[in-house]
C-alpha positions as CSV (number, residue, x, y, z in Angstrom):
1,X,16.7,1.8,18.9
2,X,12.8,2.3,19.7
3,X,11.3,5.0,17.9
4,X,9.4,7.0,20.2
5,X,6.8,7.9,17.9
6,X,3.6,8.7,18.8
7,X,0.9,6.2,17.3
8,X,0.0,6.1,14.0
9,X,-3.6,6.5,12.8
10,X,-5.1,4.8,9.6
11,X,-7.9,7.5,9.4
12,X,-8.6,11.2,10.5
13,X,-10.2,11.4,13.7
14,X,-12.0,15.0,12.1
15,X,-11.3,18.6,12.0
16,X,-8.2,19.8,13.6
17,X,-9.8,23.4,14.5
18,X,-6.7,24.5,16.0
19,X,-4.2,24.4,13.0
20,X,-7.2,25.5,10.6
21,X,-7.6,28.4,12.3
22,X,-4.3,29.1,12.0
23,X,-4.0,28.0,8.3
24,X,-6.8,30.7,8.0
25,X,-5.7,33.6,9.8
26,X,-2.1,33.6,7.7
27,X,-4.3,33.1,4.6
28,X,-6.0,36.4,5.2
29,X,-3.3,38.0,5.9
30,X,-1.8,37.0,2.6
31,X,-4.6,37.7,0.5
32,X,-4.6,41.3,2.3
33,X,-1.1,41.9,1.4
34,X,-1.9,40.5,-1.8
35,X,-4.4,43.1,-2.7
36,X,-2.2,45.8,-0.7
37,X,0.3,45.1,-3.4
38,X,-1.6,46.9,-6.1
39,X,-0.4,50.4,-4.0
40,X,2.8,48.9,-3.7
41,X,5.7,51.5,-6.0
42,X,2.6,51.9,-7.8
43,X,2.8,53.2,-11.3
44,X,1.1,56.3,-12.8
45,X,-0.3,53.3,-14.9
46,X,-0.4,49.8,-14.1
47,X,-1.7,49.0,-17.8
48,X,0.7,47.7,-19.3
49,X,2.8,44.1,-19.4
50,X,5.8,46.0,-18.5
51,X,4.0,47.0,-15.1
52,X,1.1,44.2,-14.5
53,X,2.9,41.6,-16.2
54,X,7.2,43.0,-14.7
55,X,6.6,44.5,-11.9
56,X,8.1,48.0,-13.7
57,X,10.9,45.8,-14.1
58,X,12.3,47.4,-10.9
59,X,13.1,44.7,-8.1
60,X,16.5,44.7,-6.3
61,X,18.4,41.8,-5.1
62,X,16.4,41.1,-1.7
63,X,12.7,40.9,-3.7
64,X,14.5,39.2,-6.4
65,X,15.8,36.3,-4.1
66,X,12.7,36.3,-2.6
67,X,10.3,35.9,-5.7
68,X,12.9,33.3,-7.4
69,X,12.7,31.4,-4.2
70,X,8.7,31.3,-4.3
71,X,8.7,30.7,-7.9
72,X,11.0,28.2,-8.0
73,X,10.4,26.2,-4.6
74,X,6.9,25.7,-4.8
75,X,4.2,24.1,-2.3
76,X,4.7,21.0,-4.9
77,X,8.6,21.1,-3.9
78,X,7.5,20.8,-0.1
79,X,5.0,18.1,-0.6
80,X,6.3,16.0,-3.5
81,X,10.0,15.6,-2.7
82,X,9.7,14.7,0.6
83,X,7.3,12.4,-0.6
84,X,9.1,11.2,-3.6
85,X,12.0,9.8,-0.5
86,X,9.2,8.4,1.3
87,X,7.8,6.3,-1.6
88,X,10.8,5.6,-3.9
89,X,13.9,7.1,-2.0
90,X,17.0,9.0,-3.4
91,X,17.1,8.5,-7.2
92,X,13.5,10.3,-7.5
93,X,13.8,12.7,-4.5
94,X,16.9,13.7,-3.6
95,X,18.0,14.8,-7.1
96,X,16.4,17.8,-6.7
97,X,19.2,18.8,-4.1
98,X,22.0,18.8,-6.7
99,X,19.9,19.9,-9.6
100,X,19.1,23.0,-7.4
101,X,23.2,23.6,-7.3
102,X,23.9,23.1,-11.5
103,X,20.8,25.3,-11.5
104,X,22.5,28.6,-10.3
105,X,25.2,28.9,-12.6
106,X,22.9,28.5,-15.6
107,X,21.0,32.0,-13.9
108,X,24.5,33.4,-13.6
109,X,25.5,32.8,-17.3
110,X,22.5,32.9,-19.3
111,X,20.2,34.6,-17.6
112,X,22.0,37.9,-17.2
113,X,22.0,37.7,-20.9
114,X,18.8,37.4,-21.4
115,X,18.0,40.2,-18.9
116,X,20.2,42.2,-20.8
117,X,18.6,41.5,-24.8
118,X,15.1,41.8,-23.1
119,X,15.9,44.9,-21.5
120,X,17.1,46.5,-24.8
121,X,14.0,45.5,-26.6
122,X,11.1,45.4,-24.7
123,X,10.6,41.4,-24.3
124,X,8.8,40.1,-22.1
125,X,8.6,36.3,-22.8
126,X,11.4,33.7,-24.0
127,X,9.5,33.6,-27.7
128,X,9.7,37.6,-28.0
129,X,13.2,36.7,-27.5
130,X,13.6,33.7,-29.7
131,X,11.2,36.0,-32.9
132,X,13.6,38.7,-32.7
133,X,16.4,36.8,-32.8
134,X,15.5,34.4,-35.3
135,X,13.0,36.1,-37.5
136,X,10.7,33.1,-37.5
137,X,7.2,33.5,-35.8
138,X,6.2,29.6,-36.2
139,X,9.7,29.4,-34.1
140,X,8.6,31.6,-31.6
141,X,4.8,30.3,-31.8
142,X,6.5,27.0,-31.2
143,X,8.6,28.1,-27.9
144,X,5.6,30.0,-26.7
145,X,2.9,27.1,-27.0
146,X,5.2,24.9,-25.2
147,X,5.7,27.4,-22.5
148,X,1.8,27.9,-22.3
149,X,0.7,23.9,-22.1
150,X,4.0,23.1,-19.8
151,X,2.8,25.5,-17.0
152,X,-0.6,24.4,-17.4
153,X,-0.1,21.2,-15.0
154,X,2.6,22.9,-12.4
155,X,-0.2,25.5,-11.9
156,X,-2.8,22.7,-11.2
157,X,-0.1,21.2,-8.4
158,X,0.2,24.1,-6.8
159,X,-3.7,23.4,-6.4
160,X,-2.9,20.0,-5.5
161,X,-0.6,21.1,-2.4
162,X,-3.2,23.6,-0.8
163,X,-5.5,20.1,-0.9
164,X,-3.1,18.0,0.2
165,X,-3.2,20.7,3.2
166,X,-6.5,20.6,3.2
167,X,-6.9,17.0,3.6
168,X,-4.5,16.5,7.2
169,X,-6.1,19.6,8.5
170,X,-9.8,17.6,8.1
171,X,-11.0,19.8,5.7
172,X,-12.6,18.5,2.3
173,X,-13.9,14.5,3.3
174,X,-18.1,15.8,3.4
175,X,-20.6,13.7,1.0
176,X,-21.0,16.1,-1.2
177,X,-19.6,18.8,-3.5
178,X,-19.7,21.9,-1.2
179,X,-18.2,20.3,1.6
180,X,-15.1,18.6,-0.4
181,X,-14.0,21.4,-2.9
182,X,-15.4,25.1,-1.1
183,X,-12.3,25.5,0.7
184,X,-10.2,25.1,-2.6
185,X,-12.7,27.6,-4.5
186,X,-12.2,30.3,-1.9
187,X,-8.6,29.7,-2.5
188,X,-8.5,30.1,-6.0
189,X,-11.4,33.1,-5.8
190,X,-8.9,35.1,-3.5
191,X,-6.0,34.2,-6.1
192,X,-7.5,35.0,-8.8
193,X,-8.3,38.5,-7.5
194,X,-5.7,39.3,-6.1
195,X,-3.3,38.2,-9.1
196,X,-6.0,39.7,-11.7
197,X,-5.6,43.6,-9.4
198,X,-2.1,43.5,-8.6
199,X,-0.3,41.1,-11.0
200,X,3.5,40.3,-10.2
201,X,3.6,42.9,-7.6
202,X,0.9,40.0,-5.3
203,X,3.5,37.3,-5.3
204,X,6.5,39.5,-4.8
205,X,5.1,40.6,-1.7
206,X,3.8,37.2,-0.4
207,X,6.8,35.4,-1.2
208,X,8.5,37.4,2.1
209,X,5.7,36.0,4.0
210,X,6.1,32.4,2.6
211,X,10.0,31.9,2.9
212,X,9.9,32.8,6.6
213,X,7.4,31.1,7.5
214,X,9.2,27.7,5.2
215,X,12.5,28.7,6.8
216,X,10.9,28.8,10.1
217,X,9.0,25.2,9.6
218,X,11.8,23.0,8.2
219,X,14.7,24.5,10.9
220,X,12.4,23.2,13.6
221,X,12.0,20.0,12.0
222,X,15.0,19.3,11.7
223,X,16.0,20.2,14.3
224,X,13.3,18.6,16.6
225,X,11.9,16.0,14.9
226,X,14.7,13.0,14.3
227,X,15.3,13.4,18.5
228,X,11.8,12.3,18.7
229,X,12.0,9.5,16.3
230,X,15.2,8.0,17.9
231,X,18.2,10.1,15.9
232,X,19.5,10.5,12.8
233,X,21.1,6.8,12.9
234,X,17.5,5.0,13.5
235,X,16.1,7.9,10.4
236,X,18.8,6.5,7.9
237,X,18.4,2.6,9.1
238,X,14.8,2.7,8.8
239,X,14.6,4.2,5.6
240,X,17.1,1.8,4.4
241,X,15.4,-1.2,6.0
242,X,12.0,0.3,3.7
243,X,13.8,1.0,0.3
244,X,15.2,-2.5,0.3
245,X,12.0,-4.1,1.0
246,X,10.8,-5.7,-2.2
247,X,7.2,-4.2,-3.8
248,X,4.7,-6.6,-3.9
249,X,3.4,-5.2,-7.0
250,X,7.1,-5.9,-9.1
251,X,9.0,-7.7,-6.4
252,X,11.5,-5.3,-6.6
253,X,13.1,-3.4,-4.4
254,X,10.5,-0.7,-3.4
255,X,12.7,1.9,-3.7
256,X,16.9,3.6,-3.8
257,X,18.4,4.1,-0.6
258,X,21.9,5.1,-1.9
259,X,22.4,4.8,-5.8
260,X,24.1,2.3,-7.1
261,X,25.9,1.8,-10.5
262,X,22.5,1.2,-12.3
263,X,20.8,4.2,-11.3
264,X,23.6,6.6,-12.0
265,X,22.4,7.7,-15.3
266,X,19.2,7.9,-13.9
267,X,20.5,10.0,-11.1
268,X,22.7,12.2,-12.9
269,X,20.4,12.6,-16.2
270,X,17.4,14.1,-13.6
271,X,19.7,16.3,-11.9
272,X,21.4,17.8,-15.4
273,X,18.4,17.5,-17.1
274,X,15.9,19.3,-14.8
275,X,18.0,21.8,-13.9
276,X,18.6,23.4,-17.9
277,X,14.3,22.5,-17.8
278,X,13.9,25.1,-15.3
279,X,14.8,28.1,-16.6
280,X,12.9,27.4,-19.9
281,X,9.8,28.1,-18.1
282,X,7.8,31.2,-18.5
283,X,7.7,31.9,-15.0
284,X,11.0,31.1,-14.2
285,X,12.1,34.2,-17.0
286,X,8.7,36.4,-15.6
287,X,10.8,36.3,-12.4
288,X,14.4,37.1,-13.9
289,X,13.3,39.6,-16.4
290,X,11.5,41.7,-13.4
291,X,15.0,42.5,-12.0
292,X,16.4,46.2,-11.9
293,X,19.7,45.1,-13.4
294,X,22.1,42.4,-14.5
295,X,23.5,42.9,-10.8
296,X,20.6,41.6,-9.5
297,X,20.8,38.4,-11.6
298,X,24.0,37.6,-10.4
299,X,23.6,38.5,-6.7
300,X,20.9,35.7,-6.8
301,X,22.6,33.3,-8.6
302,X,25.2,33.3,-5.5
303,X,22.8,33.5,-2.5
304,X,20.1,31.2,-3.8
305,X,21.9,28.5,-2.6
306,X,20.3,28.7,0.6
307,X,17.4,27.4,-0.7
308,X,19.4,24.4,-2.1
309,X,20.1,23.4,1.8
310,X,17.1,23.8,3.0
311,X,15.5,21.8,0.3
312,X,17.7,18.9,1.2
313,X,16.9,19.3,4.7
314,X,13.1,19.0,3.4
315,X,13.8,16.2,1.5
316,X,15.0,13.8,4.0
317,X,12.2,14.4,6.6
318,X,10.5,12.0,3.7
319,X,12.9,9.5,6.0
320,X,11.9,11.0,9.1
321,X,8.2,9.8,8.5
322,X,9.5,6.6,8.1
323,X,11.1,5.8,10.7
324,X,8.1,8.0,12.7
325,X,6.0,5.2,11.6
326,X,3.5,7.7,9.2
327,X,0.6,6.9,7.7
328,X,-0.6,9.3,5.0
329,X,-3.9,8.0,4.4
330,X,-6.4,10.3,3.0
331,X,-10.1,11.2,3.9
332,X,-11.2,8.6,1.2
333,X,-9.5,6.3,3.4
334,X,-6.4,5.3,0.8
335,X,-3.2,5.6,1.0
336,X,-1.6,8.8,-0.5
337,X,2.0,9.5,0.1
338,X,1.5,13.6,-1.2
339,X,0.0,14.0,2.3
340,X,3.0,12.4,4.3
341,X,4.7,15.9,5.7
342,X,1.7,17.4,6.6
343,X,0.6,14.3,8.1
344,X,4.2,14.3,9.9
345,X,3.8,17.7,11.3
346,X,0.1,16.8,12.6
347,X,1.3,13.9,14.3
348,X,4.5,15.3,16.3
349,X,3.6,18.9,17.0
350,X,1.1,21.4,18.7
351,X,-1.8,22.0,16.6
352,X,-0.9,25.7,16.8
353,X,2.8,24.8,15.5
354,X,1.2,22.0,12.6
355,X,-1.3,25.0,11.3
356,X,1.8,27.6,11.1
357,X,3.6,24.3,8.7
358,X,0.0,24.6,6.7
359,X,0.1,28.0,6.3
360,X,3.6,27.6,5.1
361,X,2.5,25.3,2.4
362,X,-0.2,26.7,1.2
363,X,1.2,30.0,0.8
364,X,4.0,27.9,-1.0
365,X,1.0,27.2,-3.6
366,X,-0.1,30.9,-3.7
367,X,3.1,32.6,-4.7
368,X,4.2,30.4,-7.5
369,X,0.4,30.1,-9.0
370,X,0.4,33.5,-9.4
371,X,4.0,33.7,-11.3
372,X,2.6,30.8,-13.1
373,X,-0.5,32.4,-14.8
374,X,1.1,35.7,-15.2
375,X,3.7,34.2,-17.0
376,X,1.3,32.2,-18.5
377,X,-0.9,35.3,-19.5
378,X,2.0,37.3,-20.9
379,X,2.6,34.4,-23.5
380,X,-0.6,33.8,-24.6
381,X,-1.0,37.9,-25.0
382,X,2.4,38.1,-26.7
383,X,3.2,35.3,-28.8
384,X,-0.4,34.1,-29.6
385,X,-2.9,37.0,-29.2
386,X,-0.7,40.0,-30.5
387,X,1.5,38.0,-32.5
388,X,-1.4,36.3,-34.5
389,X,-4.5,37.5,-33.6
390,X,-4.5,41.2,-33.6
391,X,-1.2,42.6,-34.5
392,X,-2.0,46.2,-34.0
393,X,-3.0,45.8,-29.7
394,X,-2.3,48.6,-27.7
395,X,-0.3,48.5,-24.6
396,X,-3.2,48.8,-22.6
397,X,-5.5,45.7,-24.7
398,X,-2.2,43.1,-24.0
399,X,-2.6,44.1,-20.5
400,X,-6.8,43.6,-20.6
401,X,-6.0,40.5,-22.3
402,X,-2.9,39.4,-20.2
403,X,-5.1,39.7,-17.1
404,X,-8.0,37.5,-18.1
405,X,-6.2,34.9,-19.6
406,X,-4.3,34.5,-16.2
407,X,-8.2,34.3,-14.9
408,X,-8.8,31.6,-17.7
409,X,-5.2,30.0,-16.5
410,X,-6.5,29.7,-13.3
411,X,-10.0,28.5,-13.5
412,X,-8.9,25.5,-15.8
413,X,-6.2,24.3,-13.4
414,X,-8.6,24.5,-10.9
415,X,-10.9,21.8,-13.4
416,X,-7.9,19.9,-14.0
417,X,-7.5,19.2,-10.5
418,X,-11.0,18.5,-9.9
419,X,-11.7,16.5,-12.7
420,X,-8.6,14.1,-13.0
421,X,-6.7,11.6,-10.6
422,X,-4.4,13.2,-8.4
423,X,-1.6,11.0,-10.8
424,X,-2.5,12.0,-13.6
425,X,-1.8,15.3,-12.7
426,X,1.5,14.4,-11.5
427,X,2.0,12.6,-14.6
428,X,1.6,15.6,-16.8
429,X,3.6,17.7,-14.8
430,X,6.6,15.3,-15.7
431,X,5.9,15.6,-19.2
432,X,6.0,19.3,-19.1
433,X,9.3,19.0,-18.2
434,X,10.3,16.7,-21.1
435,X,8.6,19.0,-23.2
436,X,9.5,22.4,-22.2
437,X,13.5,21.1,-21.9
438,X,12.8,21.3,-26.0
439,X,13.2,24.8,-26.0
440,X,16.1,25.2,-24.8
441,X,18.0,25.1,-27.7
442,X,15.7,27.9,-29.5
443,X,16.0,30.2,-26.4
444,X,19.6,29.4,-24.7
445,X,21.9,28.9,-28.2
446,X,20.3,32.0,-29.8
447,X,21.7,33.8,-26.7
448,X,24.9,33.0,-28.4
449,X,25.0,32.0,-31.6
450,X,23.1,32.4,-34.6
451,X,24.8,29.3,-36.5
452,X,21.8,27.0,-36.1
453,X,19.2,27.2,-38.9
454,X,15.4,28.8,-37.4
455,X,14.2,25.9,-39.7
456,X,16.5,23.2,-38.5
457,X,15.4,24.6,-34.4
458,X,12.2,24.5,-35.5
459,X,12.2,20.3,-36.8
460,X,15.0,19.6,-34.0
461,X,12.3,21.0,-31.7
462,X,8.9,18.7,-33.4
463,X,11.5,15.4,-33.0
464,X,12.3,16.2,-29.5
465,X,8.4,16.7,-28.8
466,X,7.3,14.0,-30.4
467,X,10.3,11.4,-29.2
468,X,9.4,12.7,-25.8
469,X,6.0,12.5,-25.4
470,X,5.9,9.0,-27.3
471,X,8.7,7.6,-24.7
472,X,6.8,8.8,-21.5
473,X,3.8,7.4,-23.0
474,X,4.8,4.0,-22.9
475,X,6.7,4.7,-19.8
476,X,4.0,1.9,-16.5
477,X,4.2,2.2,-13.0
478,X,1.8,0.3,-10.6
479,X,-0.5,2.6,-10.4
480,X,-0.9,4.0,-14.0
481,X,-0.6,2.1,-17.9
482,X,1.1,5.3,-19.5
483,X,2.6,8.4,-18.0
484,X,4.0,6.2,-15.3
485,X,7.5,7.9,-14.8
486,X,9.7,10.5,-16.5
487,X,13.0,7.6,-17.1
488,X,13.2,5.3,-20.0
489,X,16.3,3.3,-21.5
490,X,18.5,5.8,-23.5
491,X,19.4,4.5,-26.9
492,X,23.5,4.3,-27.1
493,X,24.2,4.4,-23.3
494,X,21.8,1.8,-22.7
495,X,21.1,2.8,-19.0
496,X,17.8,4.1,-17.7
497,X,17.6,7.8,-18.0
498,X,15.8,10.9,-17.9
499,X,14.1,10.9,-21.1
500,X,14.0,15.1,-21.2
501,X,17.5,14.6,-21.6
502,X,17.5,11.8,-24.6
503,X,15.2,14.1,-26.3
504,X,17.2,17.4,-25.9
505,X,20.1,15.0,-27.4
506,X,17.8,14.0,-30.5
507,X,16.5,17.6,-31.1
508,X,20.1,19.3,-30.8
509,X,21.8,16.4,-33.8
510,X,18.8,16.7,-35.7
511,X,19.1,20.8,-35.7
512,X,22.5,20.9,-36.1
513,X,22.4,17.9,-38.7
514,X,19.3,20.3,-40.8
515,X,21.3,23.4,-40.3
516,X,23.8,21.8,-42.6
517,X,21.3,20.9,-45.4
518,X,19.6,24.4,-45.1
519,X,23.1,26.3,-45.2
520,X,23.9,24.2,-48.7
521,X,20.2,25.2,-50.1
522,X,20.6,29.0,-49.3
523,X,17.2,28.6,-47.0
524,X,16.4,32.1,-45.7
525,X,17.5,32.9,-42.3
526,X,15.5,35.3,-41.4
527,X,16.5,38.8,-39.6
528,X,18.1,39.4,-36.2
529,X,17.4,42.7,-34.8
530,X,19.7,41.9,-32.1
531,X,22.8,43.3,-32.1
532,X,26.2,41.9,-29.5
533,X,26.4,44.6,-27.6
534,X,22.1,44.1,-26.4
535,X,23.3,41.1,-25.0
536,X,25.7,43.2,-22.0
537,X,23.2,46.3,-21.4
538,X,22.4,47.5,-18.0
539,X,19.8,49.2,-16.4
540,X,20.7,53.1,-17.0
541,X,22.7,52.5,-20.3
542,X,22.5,55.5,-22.4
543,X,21.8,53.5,-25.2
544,X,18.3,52.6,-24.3
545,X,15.6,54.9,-23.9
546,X,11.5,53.8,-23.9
547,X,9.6,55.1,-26.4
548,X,6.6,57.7,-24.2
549,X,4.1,56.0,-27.0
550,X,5.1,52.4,-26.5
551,X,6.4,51.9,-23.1
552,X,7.2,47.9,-23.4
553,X,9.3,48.8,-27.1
554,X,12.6,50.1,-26.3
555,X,14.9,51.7,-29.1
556,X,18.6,52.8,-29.4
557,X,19.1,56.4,-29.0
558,X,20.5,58.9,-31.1
């Protein structure tokens, strides 16, 4: 069957006025609610982490599922995955979809306990967690660095996805400095404002905006798109026709069109793997830990699903631009397959329609960088300023500090994505998932059990790093020497797998292997100041009572 697409172009033609207008007009009124947000259940002080940095602790189901959505489906999600199944097909695209489903009842189990321990004591990071529980600031110093440097490169992507944007809509291919990266600076300026005045209350807010507008796009696309392209049968031949096509760089195949018995460990070890990864990040706990209740952590572990089908609906318009004959080819006049479902939507639809997708993308980027550098900030104030820096802070310094950092966090993603290759960036980004699936261990077996040594997490941890970051180092793809991919041959199963997931396995035998040696030397284990039952508090139990001098320290009552 004839596709009846319209025809391609190799190059931008120039500005599409139309759909930047309309990108424009929705970013306004974003940034307005953004900055509106500082009124929004506004405090009697909003100097403090458990306010700037929490939101008060005090979102309901509806924000919540809202503000975990934004957080966790980024603009990255919308641009990458889609073109992940454009490039290389199922194995490094749609994974995502079933990782998204073992994701949710991780939230369910462990994250209501977290809610719960943080809620008792006053924490506000994973590492306040993992110091009170183990005792062991390097422990803690370890978890929170490898929060800090992890979100470092998914902020930067976020960056990435507003140019990517940028780039279809015309915006960003002048001769000189002004012309290419002013759009991207306003962007960040209004972020960084708004973020700096408001904090978590900015992205709460926006997310509402962001995920109806998403929902809005992708529904449409669906719906409309693969009737224009010749049907769903013609989607799935031509992307099959393309993944079998050998790569004139490897001549291999260029890419998966259905796993086969090679790639299963691949498939599976991405999925598994990713999905205990993203709850280690700082923003993904920023999010949970800003819920009213353990209720709340629950509800949206059952109705976060939705996301999960309309992220595999996203992901296979990566076909749908192939068999639409798409050419993503950037204002520099190379290929650049980041730009392929903005390019998609600029081809098939109004220019009204293609600048309401834009705006749906870039506000993708503005919700989660601003979870990202709070989160961000409330490590670095926490675990790093307070913790070694100056002990004695008051509530109202961690909050100065908190604020600026998340300025610092934002102006050097912005020079990260200015200053490096587009793939590099990408390439990080992958790591940071290797390395931040290292803390698991630390953060999600201390919400049960004390039996592993702090020591033993501590050098389990260094190995997994270091195994890591060695293995995706040596890891080539056609376009890069090192950094080139996030899957490696796993020693024992001898398949090709995610190498987060061969590292987790060396860190947890090593810890539990040291644990061993330091339980027969009488090594010090340091003190808990945890106790079972902080692990099933609710909001309201009688138990718990803020202290009017410290209001992010919580204490039993008498």
């Amino acid at each position: 069957m004839t596709a009846l697409a319209p025809a391609a172009t190799d190059a931008h033609t120039g500005v599409n006025g139309v759909a930047l207008a309309v990108l424009i007009f929705f970013f306004v009124v974003v940034a307005g609610a953004g900055f509106w947000a500082a009124r929004w259940r506004r405090p009697a002080s909003m100097e403090s982490l458990e306010e700037w940095g929490l939101g008060g602790r005090s979102f309901g189901t509806w924000i919540t599922w809202f503000l975990l959505g934004g957080d966790l489906y980024t603009a990255y999600t919308f641009v990458a995955v889609p073109a992940a199944m454009f490039s290389a097909g199922a194995v490094s695209g749609f994974f995502a979809v079933p990782y998204t489903i073992v994701l949710y009842p991780i939230i369910f189990v462990f994250m209501s306990r977290m809610w719960s321990v943080s809620h008792r004591h006053g924490y506000v990071t994973p590492a306040d967690f993992v110091q009170g529980r183990s005792g062991s600031r390097s422990l803690s110093l370890a978890v929170a660095i490898t929060g800090f440097i992890a979100t470092m490169p998914y902020i930067a992507l976020q960056l990435v996805g507003i140019q990517a944007v940028l780039e279809v809509a015309g915006v960003g291919g002048g001769g000189n400095w002004l012309a290419n990266d002013l759009p991207l600076f306003i962007a960040f300026l209004v972020l960084a404002l708004y973020t700096y005045t408001s904090g978590l209350r900015a992205p709460a807010i926006i997310a509402f905006v962001k995920d109806i507008l998403i929902y809005i796009v992708i529904i449409v696309a669906v719906i409309y798109l693969p009737s224009k392209v010749g049907g769903w049968g013609h989607v799935f031949d031509a992307a099959q026709g393309k993944m079998a096509k050998p790569n004139p760089a490897t001549g291999k195949p260029t890419g998966v069109f259905i796993p086969g018995a090679s790639q299963y460990w691949a498939y599976a070890t991405l999925a598994l793997g990713s999905a205990m990864a993203l709850f280690m990040y700082p923003h993904s706990i920023t999010a949970t830990l800003s819920a009213k209740n353990r209720t709340t952590i629950r509800k949206n572990a059952s109705i976060l699903p939705a996301y999960s089908f309309l992220l595999g609906l996203l992901a296979l318009l990566g076909w749908v631009a192939i068999a639409a004959g798409t050419k993503p080819i950037g204002l520099n006049g190379k290929p650049n397959p980041q730009l392929v479902v903005p390019q998609l939507f600029e081809d098939f639809f109004p220019s009204w329609f293609a600048g309401v997708a834009f705006a749906a993308i870039a506000i993708g980027a503005l919700v989660p960088a601003a979870i990202m550098s709070i989160a961000a900030a409330n490590t670095f104030t926490r675990n790093i300023y307070k913790a070694w820096i100056k002990p004695d802070a008051t509530v109202q310094q961690e909050a100065k500090v908190s604020k600026l950092t998340s300025l610092v966090v934002k102006a050097f993603a912005l020079i990260f994505v200015l200053a490096l290759d587009k793939q590099n960036a990408i390439n990080f980004q992958l790591l940071g998932g290797i390395w931040i699936l290292q803390t698991f261990p630390a953060v999600v077996f201390y919400l049960y059990t004390r039996w592993f040594h702090r020591r033993a997490l501590l050098i389990g941890w260094a190995v997994g790093m270091v195994y890591g970051t060695w293995t995706a180092y040596g890891v080539a793809s056609p376009q890069t020497p090192h950094f080139g991919g996030s899957i490696a041959n796993m020693p024992v199963v001898g398949q090709l797998g995610y190498i987060a997931v061969t590292a987790f396995a060396l860190n947890v035998v090593v810890a539990a292997v040291l644990t061993f040696v330091f339980r027969a030397v009488k090594a010090d284990e340091g003190r808990d100041e945890t106790i079972p039952a902080d692990y099933f508090a609710d909001a309201g139990d009688p138990r718990v009572e803020k202290l009017p001098e410290s209001p992010h320290e919580y204490t039993p009552s008498a």
